[in-house]
Backbone bond lengths (Angstrom), bond angles and torsions (degrees), N, CA, C in turn:
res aa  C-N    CA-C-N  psi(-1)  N-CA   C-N-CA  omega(-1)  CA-C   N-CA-C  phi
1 X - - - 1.440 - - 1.522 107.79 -
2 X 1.315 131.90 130.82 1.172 147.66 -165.41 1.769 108.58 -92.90
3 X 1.129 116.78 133.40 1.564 112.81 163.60 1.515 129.72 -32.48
4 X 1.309 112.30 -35.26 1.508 121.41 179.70 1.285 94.33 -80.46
5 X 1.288 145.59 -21.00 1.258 137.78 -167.93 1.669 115.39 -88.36
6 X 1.588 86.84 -34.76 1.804 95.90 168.33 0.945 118.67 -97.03
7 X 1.263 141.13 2.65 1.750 145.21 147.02 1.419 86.84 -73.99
8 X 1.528 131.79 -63.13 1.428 85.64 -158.25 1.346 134.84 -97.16
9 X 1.273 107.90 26.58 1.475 144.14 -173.19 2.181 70.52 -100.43
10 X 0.690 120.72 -124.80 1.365 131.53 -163.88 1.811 109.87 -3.56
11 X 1.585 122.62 -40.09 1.137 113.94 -177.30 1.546 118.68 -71.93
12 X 1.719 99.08 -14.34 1.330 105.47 -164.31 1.460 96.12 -83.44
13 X 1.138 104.05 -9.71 1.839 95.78 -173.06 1.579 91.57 -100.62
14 X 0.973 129.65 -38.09 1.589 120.62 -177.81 1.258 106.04 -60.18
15 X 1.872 109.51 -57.79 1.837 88.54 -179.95 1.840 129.47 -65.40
16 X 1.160 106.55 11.29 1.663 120.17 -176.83 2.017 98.97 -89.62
17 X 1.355 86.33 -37.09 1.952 98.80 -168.53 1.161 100.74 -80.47
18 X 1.229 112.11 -49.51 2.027 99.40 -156.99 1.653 85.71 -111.08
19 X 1.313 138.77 36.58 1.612 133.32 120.50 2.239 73.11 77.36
20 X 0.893 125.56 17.42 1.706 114.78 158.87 1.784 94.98 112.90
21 X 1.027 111.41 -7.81 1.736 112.56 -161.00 1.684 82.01 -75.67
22 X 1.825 103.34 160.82 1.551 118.20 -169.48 1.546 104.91 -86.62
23 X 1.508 99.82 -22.21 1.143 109.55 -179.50 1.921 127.25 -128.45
24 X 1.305 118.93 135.75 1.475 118.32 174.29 1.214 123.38 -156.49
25 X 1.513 125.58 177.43 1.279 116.46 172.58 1.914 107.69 -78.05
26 X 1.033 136.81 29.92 1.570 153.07 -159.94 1.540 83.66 -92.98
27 X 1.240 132.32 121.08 1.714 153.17 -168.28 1.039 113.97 101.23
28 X 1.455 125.13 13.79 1.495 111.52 -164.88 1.455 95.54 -136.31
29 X 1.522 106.43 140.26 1.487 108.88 173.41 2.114 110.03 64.04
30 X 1.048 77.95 -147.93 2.005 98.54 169.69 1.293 99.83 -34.39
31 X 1.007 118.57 -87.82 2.358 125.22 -172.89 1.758 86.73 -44.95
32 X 1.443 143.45 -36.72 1.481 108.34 163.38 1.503 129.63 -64.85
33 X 1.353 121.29 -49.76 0.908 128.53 151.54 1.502 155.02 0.78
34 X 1.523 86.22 -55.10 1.563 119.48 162.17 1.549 113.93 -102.17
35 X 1.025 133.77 -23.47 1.626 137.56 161.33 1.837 93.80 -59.88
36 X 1.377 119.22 -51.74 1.746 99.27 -162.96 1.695 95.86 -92.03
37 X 1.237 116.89 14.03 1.506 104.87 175.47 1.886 110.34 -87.80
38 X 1.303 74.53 -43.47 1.840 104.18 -178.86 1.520 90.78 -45.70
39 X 1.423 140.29 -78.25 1.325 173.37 52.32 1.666 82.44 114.79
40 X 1.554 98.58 -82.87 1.492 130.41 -167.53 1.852 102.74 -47.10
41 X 1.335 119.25 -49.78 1.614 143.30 -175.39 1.635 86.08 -59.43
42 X 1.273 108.23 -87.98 1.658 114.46 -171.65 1.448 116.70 -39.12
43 X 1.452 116.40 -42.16 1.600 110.24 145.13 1.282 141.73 -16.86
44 X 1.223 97.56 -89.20 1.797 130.28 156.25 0.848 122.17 -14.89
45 X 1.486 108.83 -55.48 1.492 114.81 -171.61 1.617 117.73 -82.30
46 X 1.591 99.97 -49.12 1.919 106.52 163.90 1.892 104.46 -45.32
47 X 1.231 123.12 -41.67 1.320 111.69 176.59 1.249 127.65 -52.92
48 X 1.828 110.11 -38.98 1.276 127.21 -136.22 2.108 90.87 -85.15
49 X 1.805 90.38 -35.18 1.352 129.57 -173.09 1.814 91.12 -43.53
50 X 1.300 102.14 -88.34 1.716 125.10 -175.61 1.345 101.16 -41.68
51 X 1.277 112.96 -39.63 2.116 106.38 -163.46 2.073 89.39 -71.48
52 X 1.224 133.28 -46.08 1.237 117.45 -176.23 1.342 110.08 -92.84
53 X 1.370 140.13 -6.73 0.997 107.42 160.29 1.667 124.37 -93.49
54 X 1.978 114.47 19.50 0.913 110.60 166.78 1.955 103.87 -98.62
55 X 1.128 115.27 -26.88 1.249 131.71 -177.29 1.851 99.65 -70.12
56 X 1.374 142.33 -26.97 1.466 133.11 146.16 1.067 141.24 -44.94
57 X 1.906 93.38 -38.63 1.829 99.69 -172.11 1.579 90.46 -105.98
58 X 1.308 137.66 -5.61 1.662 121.59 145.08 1.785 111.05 -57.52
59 X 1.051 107.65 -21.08 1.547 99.68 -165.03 1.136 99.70 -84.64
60 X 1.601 115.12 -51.43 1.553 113.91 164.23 1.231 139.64 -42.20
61 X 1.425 120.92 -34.61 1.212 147.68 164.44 1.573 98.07 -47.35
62 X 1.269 106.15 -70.73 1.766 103.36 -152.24 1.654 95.78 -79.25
63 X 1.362 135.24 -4.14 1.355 133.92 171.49 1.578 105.64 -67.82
64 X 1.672 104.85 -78.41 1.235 101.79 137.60 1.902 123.05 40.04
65 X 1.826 74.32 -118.80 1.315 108.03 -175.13 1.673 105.45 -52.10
66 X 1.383 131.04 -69.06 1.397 131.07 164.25 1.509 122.37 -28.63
67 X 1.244 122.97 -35.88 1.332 124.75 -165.63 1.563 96.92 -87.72
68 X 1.856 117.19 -47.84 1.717 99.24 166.99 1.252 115.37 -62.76
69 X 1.127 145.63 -2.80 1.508 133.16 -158.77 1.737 99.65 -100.80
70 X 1.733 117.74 -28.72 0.905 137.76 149.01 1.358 123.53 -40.78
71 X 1.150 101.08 -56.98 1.565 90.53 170.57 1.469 133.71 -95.55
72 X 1.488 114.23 -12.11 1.332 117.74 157.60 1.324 115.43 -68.95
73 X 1.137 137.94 0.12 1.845 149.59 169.30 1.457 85.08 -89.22
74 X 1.115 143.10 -70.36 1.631 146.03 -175.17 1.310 120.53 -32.11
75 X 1.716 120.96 -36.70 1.276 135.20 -144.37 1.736 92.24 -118.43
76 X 1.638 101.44 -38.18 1.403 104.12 -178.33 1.159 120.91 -96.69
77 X 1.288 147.65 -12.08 1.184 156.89 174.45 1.249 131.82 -13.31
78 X 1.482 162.57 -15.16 1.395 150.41 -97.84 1.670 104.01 -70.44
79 X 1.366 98.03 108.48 1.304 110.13 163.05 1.486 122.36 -135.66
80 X 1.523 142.73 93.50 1.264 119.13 -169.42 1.614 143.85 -36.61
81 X 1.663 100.90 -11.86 1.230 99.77 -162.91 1.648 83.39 -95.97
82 X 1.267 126.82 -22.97 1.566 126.64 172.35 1.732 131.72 -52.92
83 X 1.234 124.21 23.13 1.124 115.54 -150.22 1.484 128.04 -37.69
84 X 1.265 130.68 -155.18 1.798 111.48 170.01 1.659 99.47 -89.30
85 X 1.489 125.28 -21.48 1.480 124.32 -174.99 1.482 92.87 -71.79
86 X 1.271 141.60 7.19 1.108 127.12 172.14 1.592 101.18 -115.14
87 X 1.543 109.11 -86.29 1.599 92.95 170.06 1.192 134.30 4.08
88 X 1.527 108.35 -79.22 1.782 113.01 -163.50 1.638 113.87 -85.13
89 X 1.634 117.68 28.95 1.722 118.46 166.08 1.634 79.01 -116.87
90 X 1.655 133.76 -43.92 1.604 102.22 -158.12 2.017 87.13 -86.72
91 X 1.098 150.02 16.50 0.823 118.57 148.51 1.451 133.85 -88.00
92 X 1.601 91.50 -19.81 1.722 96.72 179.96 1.774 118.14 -80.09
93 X 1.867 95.68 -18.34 1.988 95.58 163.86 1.543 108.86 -74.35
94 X 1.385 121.04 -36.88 1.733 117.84 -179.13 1.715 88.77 -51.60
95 X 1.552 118.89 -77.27 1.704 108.92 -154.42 1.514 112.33 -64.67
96 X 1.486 119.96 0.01 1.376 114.45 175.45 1.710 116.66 -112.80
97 X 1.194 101.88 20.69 1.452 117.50 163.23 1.822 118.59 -77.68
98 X 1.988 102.77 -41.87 1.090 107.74 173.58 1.839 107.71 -67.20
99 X 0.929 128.59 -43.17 1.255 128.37 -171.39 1.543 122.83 -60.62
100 X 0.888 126.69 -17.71 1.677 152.29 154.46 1.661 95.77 -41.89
C-alpha cells in the first residue's frame, strides 16, 4: 500500500468526521481506529488480490505441465495397435486443448 493510498484512505475518513470542516477532533480515539481498520481492509484485500492471482498461474502451470506429459505418453507409447498415424493427431488434440 502506497502513501497516497493512506492519505487518501485517511482524507476519506476525515471528510466523513469533520462533516467537510479543515479541521476536527477526526484522528483521535474511535475516527483512529477506523482510519487503521479501513487501512488494514485495503491491505487485505491487495494481499488477498496477489495470493490468487499467484495461486491461477500455479494452476496453469501444473495444467500446463500435465497436459504435455499427456501427450508425450501419446507420441511415446509402444503399442502395436498405436501406430504413429495414431499417436501424433491424439497428441497434437491433448497440446491443442491448452491453446483454446
Amino acid at each position: 500500500m502506497t502513501q497516497d493510498e493512506i492519505i487518501e484512505i485517511y482524507k476519506e475518513v476525515k471528510n466523513k468526521l469533520c462533516d467537510g470542516k479543515e479541521w476536527c477532533w477526526a484522528g483521535v480515539g474511535e475516527p483512529l481506529q477506523m482510519f487503521a481498520k479501513l487501512v488494514a481492509e485495503h491491505e487485505r484485500d491487495q494481499l488477498i488480490d496477489a495470493a490468487m492471482k499467484a495461486a491461477e498461474k500455479g494452476i496453469d502451470t501444473a495444467i500446463a505441465l500435465e497436459r504435455e506429459a499427456c501427450a508425450n505418453v501419446c507420441e511415446t507409447l509402444e503399442l502395436p495397435e498405436w501406430p504413429d498415424k495414431v499417436r501424433q493427431p491424439l497428441a497434437q488434440a491433448i497440446r491443442a486443448r491448452g491453446q483454446a
